[in-house]
Backbone as CSV, one residue per row, in Angstrom:
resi,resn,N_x,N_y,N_z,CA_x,CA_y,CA_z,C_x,C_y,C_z
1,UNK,-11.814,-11.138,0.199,-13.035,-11.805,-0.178,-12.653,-12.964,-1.094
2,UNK,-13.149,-14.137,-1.105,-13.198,-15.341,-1.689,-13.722,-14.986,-2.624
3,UNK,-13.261,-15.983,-4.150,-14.236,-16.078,-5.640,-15.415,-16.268,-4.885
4,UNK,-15.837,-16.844,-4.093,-17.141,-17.648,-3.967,-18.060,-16.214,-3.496
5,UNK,-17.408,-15.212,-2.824,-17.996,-13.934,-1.980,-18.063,-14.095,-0.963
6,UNK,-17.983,-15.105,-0.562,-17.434,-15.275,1.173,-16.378,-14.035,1.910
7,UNK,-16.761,-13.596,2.711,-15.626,-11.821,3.182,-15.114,-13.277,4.166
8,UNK,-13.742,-12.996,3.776,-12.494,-13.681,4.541,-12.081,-13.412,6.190
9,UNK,-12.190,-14.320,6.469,-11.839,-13.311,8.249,-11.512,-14.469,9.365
10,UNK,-9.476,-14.749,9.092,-9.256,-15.473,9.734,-8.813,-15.506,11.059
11,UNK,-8.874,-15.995,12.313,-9.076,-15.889,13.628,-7.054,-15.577,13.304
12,UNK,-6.332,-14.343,14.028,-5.073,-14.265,14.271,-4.910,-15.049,15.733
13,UNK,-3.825,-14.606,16.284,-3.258,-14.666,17.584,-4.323,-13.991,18.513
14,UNK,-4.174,-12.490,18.420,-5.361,-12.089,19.146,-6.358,-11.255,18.791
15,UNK,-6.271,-10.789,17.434,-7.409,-10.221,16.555,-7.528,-11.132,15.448
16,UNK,-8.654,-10.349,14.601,-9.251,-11.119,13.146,-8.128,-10.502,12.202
17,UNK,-7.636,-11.010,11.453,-6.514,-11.125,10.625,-6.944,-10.636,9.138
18,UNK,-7.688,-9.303,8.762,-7.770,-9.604,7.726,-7.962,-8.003,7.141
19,UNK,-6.861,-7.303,7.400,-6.592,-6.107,7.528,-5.597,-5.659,7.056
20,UNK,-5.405,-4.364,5.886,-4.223,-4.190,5.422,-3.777,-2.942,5.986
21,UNK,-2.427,-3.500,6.993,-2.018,-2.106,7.419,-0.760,-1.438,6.128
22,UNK,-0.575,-0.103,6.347,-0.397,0.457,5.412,0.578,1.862,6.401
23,UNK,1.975,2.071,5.961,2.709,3.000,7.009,3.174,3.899,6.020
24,UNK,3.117,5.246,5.874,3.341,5.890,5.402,4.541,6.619,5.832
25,UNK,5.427,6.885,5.118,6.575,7.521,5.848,7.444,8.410,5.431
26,UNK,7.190,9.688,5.403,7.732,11.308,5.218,8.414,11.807,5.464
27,UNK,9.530,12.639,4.658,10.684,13.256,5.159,9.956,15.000,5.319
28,UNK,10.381,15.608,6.131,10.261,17.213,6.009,8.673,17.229,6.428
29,UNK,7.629,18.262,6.154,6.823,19.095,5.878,5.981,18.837,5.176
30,UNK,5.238,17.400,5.068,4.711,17.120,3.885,3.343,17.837,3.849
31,UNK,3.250,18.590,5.404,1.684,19.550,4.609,1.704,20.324,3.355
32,UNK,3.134,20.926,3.167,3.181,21.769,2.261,2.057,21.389,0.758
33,UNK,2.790,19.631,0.924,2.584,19.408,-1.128,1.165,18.523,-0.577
34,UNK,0.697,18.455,0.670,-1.077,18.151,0.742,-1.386,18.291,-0.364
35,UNK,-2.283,17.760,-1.246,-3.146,17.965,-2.225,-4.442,17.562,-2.556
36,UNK,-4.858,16.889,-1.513,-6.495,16.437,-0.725,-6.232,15.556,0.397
37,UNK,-7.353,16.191,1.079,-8.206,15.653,2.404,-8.580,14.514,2.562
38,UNK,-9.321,14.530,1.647,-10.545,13.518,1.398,-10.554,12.214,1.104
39,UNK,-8.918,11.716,1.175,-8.979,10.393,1.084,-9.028,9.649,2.382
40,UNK,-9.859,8.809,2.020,-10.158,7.826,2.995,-9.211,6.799,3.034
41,UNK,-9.767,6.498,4.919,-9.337,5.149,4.848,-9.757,3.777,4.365
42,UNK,-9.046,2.184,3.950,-9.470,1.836,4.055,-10.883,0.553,4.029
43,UNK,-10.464,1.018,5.571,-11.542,-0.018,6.848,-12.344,-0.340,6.313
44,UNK,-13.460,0.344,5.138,-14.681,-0.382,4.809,-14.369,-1.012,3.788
45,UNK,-13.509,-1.000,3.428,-13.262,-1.705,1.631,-13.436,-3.454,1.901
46,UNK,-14.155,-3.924,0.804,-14.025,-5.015,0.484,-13.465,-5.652,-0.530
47,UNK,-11.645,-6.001,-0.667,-11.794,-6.586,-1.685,-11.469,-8.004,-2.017
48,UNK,-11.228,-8.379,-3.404,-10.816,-9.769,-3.932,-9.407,-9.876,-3.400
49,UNK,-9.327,-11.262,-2.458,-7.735,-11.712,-2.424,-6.810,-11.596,-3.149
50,UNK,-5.777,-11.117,-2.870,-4.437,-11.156,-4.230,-3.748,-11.655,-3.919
51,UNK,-2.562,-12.088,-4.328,-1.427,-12.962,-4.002,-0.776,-12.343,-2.497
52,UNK,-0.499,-13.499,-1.847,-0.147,-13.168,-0.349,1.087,-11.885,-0.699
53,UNK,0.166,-11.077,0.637,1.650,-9.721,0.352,1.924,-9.012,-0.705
54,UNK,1.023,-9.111,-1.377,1.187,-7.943,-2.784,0.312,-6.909,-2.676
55,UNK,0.772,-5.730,-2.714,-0.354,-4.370,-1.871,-0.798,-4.450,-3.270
56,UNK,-2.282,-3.580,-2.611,-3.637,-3.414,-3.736,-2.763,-2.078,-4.512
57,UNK,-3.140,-2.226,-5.656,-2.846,-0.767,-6.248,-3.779,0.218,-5.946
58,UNK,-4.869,0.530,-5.478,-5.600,1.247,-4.504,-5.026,1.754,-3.709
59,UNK,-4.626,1.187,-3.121,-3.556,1.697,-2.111,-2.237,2.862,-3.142
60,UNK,-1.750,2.484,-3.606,-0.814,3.671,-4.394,-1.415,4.660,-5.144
61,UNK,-2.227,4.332,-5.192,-3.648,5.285,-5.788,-4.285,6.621,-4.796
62,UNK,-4.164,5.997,-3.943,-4.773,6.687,-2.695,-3.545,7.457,-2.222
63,UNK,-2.437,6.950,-2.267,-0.973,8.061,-2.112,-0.943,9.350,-2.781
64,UNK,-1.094,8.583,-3.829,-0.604,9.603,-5.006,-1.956,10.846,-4.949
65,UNK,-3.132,10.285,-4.874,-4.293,11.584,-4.723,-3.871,12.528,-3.437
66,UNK,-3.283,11.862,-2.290,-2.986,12.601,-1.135,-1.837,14.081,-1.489
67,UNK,-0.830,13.380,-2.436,0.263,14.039,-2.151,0.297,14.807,-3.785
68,UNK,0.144,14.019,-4.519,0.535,14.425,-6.136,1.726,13.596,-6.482
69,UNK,2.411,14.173,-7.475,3.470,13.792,-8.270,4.907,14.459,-7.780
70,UNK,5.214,13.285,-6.038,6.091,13.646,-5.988,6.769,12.171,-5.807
71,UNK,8.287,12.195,-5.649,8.777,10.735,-5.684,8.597,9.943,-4.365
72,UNK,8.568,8.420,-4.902,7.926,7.375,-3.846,8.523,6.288,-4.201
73,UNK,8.495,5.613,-3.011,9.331,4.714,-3.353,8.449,3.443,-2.216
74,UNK,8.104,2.541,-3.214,7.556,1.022,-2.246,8.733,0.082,-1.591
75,UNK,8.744,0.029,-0.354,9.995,-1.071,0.236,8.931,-2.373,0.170
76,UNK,9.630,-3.297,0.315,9.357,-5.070,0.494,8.611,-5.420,-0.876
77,UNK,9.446,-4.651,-2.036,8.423,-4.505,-3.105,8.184,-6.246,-3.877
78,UNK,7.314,-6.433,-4.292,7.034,-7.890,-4.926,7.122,-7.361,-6.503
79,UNK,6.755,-6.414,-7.313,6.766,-5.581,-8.484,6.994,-4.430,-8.946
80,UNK,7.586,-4.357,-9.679,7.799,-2.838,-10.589,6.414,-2.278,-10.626
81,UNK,6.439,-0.994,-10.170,4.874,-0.103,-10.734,5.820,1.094,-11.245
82,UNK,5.268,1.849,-12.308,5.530,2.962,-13.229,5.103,4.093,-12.284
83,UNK,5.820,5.281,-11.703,6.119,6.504,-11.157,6.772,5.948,-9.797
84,UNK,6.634,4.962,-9.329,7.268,4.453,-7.971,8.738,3.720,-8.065
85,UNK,9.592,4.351,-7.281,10.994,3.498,-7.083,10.371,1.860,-6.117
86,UNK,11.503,1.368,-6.579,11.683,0.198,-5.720,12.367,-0.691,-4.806
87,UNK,11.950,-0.932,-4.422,13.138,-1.954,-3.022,12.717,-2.935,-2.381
88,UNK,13.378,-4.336,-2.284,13.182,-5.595,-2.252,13.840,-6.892,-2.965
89,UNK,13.894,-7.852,-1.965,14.062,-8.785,-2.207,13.776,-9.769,-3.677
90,UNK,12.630,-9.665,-4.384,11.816,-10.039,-5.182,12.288,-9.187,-6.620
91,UNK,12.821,-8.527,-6.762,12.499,-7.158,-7.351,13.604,-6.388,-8.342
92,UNK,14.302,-6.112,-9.015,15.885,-5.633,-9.326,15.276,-4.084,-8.867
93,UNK,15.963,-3.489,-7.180,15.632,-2.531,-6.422,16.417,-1.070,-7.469
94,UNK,16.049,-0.232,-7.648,16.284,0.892,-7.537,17.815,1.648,-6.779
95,UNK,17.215,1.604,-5.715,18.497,1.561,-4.452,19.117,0.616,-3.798
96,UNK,20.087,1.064,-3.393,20.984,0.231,-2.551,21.616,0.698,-1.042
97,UNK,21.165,-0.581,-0.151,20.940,-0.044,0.805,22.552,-0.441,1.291
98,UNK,23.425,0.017,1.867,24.729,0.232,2.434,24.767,-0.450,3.855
């Protein structure tokens, strides 16, 4: 969404471009440490633009209610966030990838 409140919605290649996909990716059994259902996706959210490519913290928000307090780690990271490892270009990474 624009300062102005204009909802943003630019024509892609062959869809509307204005969608944050989001891949989650699990080692083992992660039903075990489930720790709610109930988070949504998401699709209906409207929010304020942020700097190109910098995930909403909503989004890590919404992890962490899913799973709890277990370790995570953001790849293509643009910033340090506090309980999350890191990795990226942008970033002094955590790991090192071999």
């Amino acid at each position: 969404m624009e300062k102005s409140g204009k909802q943003t919605c630019y024509m892609g290649q062959w869809t509307m471009k204005n969608c944050e996909l989001v891949l989650l990716g699990t080692r083992g059994k992660m039903t075990q440490y489930l720790q709610s259902r109930k988070v949504r996706q998401l699709q209906e959210a409207v929010r304020e633009r942020e700097i190109h490519s910098r995930k909403p913290a909503l989004i890590r928000g919404r992890i962490v209610e899913m799973f709890g307090d277990l370790p995570r780690i953001e790849l293509f990271s643009r910033q340090r966030v506090e309980g999350w490892d890191c990795w990226g270009n942008e970033v002094d990474s955590d790991i090192e990838l071999k």
